[in-house]
C-alpha positions, 0 to 999 in steps of 0.5 A, a space after each residue: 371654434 363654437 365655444 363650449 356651452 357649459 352650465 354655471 351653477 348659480 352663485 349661492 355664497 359670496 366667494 372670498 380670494 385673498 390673493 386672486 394670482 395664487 388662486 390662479 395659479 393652483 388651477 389645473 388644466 380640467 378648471 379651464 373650459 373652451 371659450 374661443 379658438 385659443 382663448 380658455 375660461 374659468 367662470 366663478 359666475 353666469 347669470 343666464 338671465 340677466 347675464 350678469 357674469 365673472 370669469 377668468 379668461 387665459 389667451 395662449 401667444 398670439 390668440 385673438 376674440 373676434 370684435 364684439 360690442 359691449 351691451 353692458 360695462 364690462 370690466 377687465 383686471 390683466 393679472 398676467 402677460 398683456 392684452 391689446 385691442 384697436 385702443 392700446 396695449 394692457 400689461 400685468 396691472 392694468 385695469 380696462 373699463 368698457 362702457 356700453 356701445 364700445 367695441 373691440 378685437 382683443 388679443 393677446 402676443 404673449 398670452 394673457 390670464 385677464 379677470 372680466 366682469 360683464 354687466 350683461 352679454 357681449 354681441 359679436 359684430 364680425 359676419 360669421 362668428 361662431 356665436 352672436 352672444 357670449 357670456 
């Protein structure tokens, strides 16, 4: 599934949630666009420039994103279910820091909502994917 290119507004005010987990779950299913086959986002930023970018990423049970390398840090918060990758398993709580040059296959059993923060765009690794950089 080529993942739906959407065009993010730039981020023109700082964006205040006091509570992230029920900001998460007031969003309806129109907040939430394509990103991977079973993997959908909410994005609170996309610079198409720099690729500096801050998105919500919902995994259904058993959805999986092909292995891609970290160009930039990226940080990721599990704030429901778990996620698991070739490293370990990332239950509710667990914060999970990429450096550059790492690489991984991350999925989900259970279905997961996960907040990750890229420093820059990811490079999909795996012959054939649907997109060689993602955002």
């Amino acid at each position: 599934m080529q993942k739906a290119e959407t065009r993010i507004p730039p981020l023109l005010h700082s964006i205040v949630l006091p509570d992230l987990r029920d900001y998460v779950s007031k969003l309806g299913p129109e907040d939430w666009q394509p990103f991977h086959e079973g993997v959908s986002a909410h994005w609170f930023y996309r610079d198409a420039d720099s690729g500096a970018s801050a998105v919500l990423l919902r995994y259904q049970p058993g959805a999986r994103v092909a292995e891609h390398e970290h160009v930039g840090y990226e940080h990721m918060l599990v704030l429901e279910g778990d996620e698991y990758d070739e490293k370990g398993s990332y239950p509710a709580g667990s914060l999970v820091i990429h450096p550059p040059g790492t690489r991984h296959s991350p999925g989900s059993k259970t279905g997961c909502i996960a907040l990750l923060i890229y420093e820059k765009p990811v490079r999909f690794v795996e012959p054939g994917s649907a997109a060689s950089r993602c955002r």
